[in-house]
Structures are given as C-alpha cells and as structure tokens.
C-alpha positions as CSV (number, residue, x, y, z in Angstrom):
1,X,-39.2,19.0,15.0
2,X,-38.3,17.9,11.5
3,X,-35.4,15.7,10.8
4,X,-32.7,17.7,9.0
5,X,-30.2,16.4,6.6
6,X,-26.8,17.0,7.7
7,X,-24.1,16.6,5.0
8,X,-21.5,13.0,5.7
9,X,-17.8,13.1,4.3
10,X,-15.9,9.8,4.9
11,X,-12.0,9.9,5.1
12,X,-9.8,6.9,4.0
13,X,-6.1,7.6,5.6
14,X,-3.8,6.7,8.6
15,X,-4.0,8.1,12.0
16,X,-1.7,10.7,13.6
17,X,-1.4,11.0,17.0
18,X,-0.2,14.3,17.6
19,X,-3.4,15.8,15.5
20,X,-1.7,18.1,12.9
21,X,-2.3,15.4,10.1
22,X,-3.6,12.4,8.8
23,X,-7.3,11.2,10.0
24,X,-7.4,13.6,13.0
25,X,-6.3,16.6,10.5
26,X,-9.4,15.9,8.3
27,X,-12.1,15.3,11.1
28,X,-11.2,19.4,12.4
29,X,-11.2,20.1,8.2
30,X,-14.8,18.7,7.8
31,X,-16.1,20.1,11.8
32,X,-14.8,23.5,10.3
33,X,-17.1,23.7,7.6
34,X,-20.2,22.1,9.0
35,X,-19.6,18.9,7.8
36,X,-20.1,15.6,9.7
37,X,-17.2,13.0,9.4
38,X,-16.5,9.7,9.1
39,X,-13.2,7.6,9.4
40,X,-11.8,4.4,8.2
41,X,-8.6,4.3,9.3
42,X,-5.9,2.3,6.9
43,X,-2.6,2.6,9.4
44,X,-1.7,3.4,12.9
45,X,1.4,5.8,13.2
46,X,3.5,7.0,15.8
47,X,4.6,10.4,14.7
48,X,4.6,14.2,15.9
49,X,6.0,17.7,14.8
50,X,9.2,15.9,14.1
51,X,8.8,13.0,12.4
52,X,7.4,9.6,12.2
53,X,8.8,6.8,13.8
54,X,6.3,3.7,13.6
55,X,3.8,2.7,11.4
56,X,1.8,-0.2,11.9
57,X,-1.1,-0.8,8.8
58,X,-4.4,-2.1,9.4
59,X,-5.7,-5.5,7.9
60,X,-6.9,-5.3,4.9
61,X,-10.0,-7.5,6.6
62,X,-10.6,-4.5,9.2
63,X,-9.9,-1.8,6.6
64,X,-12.9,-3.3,4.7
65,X,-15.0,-3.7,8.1
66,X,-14.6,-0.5,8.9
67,X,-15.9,0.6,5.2
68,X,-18.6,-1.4,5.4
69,X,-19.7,-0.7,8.6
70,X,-19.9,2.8,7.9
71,X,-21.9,2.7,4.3
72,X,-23.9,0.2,5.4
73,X,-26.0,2.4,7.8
74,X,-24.5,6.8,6.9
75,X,-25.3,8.4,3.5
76,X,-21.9,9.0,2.8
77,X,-22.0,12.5,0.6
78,X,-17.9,13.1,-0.4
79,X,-14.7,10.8,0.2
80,X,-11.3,11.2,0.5
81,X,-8.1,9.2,1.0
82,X,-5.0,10.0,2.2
83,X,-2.3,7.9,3.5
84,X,-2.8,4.3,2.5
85,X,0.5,2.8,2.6
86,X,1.1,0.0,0.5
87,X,0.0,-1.6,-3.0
88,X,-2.6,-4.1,-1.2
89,X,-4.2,-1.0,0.5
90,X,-4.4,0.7,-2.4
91,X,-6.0,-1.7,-4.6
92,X,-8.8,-2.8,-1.5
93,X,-9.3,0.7,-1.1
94,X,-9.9,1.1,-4.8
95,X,-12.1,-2.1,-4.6
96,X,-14.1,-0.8,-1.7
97,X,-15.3,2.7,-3.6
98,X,-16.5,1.1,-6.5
99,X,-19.7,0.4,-3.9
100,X,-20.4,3.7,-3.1
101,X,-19.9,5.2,-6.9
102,X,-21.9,7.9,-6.1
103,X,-19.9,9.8,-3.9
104,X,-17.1,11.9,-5.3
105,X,-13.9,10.6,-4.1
106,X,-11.0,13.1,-3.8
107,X,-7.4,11.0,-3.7
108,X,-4.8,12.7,-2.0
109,X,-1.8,10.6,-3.2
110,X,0.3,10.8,0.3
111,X,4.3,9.6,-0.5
112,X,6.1,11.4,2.0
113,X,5.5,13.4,5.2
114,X,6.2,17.0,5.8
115,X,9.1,15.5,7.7
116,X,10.4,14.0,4.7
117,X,9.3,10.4,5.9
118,X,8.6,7.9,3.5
119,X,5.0,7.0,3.8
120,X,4.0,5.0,0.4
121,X,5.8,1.8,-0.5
122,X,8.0,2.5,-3.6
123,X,5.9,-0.8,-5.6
124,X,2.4,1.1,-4.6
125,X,2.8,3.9,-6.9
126,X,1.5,1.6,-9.9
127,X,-1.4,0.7,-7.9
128,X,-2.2,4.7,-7.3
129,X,-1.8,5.0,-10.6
130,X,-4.2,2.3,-12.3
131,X,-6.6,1.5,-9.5
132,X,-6.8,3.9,-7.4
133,X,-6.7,7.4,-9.8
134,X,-9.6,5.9,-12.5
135,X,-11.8,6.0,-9.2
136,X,-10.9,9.8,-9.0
137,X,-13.0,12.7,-9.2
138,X,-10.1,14.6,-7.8
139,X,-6.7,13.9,-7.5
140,X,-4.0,16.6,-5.4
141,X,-0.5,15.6,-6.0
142,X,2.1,18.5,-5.2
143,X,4.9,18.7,-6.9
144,X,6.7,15.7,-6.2
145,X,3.9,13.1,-6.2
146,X,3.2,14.6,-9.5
147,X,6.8,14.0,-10.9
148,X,7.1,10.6,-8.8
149,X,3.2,9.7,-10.5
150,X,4.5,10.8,-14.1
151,X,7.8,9.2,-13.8
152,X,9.4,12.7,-15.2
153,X,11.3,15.8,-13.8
154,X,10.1,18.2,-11.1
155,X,7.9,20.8,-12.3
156,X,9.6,24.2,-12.1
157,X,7.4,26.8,-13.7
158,X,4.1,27.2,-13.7
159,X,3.8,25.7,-17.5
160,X,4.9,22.8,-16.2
161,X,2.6,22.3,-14.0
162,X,-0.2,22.4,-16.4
163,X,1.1,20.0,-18.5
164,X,1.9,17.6,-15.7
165,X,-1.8,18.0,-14.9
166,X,-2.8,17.1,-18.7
167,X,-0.3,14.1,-18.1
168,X,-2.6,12.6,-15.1
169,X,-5.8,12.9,-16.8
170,X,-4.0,9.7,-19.0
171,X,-4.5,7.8,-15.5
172,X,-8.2,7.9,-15.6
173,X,-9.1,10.7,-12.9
174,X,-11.9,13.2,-13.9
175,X,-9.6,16.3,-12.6
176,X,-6.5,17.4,-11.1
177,X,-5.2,20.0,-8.7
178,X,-1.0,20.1,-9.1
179,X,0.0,21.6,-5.4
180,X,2.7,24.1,-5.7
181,X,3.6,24.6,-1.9
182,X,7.0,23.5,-2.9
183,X,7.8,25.7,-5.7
184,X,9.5,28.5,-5.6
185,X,7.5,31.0,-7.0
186,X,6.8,34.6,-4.3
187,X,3.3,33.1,-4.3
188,X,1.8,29.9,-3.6
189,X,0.6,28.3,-7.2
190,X,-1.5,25.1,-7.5
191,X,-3.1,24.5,-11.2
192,X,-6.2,22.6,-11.3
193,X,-7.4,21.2,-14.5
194,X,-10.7,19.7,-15.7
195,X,-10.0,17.9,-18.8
196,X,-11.6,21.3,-21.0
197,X,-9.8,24.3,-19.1
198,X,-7.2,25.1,-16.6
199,X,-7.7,27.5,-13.6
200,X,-4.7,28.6,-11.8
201,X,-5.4,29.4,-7.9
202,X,-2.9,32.1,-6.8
203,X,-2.0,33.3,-3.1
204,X,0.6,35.3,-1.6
205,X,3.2,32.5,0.1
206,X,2.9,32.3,3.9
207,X,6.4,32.5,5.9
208,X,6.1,29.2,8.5
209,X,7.2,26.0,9.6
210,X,3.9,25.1,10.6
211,X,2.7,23.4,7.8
212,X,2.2,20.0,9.1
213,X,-0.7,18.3,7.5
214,X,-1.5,20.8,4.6
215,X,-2.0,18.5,2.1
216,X,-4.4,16.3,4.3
217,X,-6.3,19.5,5.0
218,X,-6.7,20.9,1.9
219,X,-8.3,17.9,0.5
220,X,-10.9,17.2,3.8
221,X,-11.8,20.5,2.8
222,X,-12.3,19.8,-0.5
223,X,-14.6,16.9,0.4
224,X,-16.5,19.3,2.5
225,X,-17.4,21.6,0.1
226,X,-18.4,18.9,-2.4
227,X,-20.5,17.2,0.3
228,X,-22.3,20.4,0.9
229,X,-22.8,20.1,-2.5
230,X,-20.7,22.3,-4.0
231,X,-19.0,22.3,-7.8
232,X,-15.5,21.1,-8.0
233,X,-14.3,24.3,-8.8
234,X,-15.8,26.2,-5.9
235,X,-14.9,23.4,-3.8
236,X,-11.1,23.7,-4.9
237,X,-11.2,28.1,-4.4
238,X,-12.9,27.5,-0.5
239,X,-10.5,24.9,0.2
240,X,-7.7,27.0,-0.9
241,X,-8.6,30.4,0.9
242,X,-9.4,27.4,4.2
243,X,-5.6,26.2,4.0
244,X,-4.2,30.0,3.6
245,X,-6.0,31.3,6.3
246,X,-5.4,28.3,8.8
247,X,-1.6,28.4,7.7
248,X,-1.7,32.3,8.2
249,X,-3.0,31.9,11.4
250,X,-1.2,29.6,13.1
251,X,2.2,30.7,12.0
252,X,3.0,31.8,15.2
253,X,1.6,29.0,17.1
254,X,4.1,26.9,19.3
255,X,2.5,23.6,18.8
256,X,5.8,21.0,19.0
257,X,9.1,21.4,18.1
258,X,9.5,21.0,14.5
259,X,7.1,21.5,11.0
260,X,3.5,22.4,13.9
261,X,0.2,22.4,12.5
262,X,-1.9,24.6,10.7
263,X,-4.9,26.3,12.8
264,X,-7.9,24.1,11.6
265,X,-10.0,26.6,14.2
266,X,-8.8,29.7,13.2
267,X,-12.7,31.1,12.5
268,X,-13.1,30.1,16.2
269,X,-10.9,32.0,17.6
270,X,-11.8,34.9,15.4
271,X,-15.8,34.6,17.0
C-alpha cells in the first residue's frame, strides 16, 4: 500500500487539565477535522470550569527541545500559539518559528481566561506586539486583546472593529480576525481583514456558559484548515461555522460547574 500524506498542525500553548482549553482544546480541534497534531507545550496549569489556580511555565531550554524535537523529524504543515505566558516565551517562541518559515503560523494572543484569569504578564504585551505578530500570518485577538494590543478603547460597533483591525496590520501580521464574542451585538461579529478588503463573518449569538476554550478552538481550527491546505479566508468561514456548531451543541452539556466546554465532537455524536 502507498504511503499517504497526512496533513501535521503544531500547537504552541499551555496545558489545561480539565480539557476544555489550552493544548488539549486544540489536539480534539485538529482530530475533528482530520488533521494530525502536534504539541509544544509552553506552561503547565492547574485550572478547570472555574478558574485557574496554578501556573507553572516551562523552561525556555525545554520549550525549544520540544520545538526541535518535533521539526526535526514531522513536516509540520500549519502552527498556532496560544497561551505563552511571559515576555521571554514570547520572544523564544518568536525566535523558534523563524526555522520553520514555511508554515503559516496563526497567533492567538491569549491575556486572560474565560474565567477572567490573568494569563499574559502585563510587560509581555510589547513582545506580542514586535516579535511575535511580524511572524503572523493570522492573528485572532477579541475584543479586549485588541484594545489591550492597540493601547485604545474597547471596540463597540462593528466600525470599530475594522479599524482596530487596520490598526494591527501596523504590527507586522499579514491578517487579522477581530473576535466579537464579547460584543454586544444580537449576533456573534468577528471582522477579519487582509490588508486589501475586509470580510465580516456573521452568526446568530448562542445562549451558554459553556464557552470555555473558544478562542483556543477557533484558531486550532484555523490551523487545520490551512494545513489541509486551505486559503485563509476559507480557513477563517470553516473555523467559524466549527466554533458555532460545537458551542451550539454543547450548550446543554453539564461538563463542571462554571464557563464548561464547547463540544469539540459534536459531528460524532451526530454519526
């Protein structure tokens, strides 16, 4: 039998142990659409549906072993990072996917948790901003990472969100995708801009707690479609219609007792 070609995504972020987020919310993003993953995992944390309540980073020595013990031997095809901590992450991080320039890397700039949990040092927001966003193909702030990145107020219209996404291009990124799960608009709004247009993604607004891990989700599946070689733009609209349908159907799961997970298996349960 012929050796077949199976498409690699590699995810940069911290581990959560109770599986709605982080690391272990990406590797169920990328088995959901076909895609094998990878991980190189940046912090450990101890945190459920609740909150987080222990973090304990990585060495920056192992971050990089575990890197280069993955490029070294899998054709990586799509990365993305999530959770990285602090500014001496960041700027190894950025160093590491200068090696691998090839790949599209989709930065998720994680600040705070769905719990509200601060989860990026105040002085690593420069380092996002001038080494890690130039390495960008893709970067997904929502609302507040967008306003915390730009130094300005919180976008409240949808206007504003397309000039906030103008504003990050300045950074270096070749694209951005401005999250608006925490607007307050009747439906869901994220604008994604490309330096020459802007496309605005529209869905109805799902009613649940269980959002744990959105953001992590959306961009693994972002990574996925662009390692099964889709464009950036078609990446983006599967991701999107992924995240609605995962946080439609597991509204009504009982996973925890706080914000619970989306349903990364939702198509499974459909079958």
């Amino acid at each position: 039998m012929a050796a077949k070609t199976v498409p690699i995504a590699l995810t940069i972020a911290g581990s959560d142990p109770s599986g709605g987020a982080g690391i272990q919310a990406d590797l169920k993003t990328f088995s959901a659409f076909g895609i094998y993953g990878a991980t190189v995992i940046t912090a450990l944390t101890a945190q459920n549906t609740l909150g987080v309540t222990g973090v304990l980073p990585i060495s920056l020595d192992f971050i990089a072993a575990q890197f280069h013990s993955v490029v070294s031997d899998l054709a990586v095809s799509a990365i993305k990072t999530g959770m990285l901590g602090d500014a001496a992450t960041v700027e190894t991080v950025a160093r590491l996917l200068a090696d691998i320039p090839a790949a599209p890397v989709i930065v998720d700039p994680v600040m705070v948790a769905t719990s509200g949990d601060v989860l990026l040092a105040p002085d690593a927001i420069d380092a996002v901003r001038y080494a890690l966003l130039p390495r960008a193909q893709l970067v997904t702030p929502n609302i507040p990472e967008a306003s915390r990145l730009l130094d300005c107020p919180l976008a409240e219209t949808e206007a504003d969100m397309r000039v906030q996404a103008e504003a990050l291009m300045k950074f270096g990124c070749a694209a951005v995708l401005v999250k608006g799960g925490h607007g307050a608009e009747e439906d869901a709004i994220d604008v994604f801009f490309d330096g020459r247009a802007h496309h605005v993604f529209r869905l109805p607004r799902v009613a649940t707690r269980n959002s744990h891990g959105t953001g992590c989700t959306l961009s693994a599946a972002i990574a996925a479609g662009l390692a099964r070689g889709q464009s950036m733009r078609d990446a983006v609209e599967a991701a999107k219609s992924y995240v609605w349908h995962a946080l439609s159907a597991g509204a009504h799961m009982e996973i925890g007792k706080g914000n619970g997970p989306v349903d990364h298996n939702f198509a499974l349960r459909k079958a």
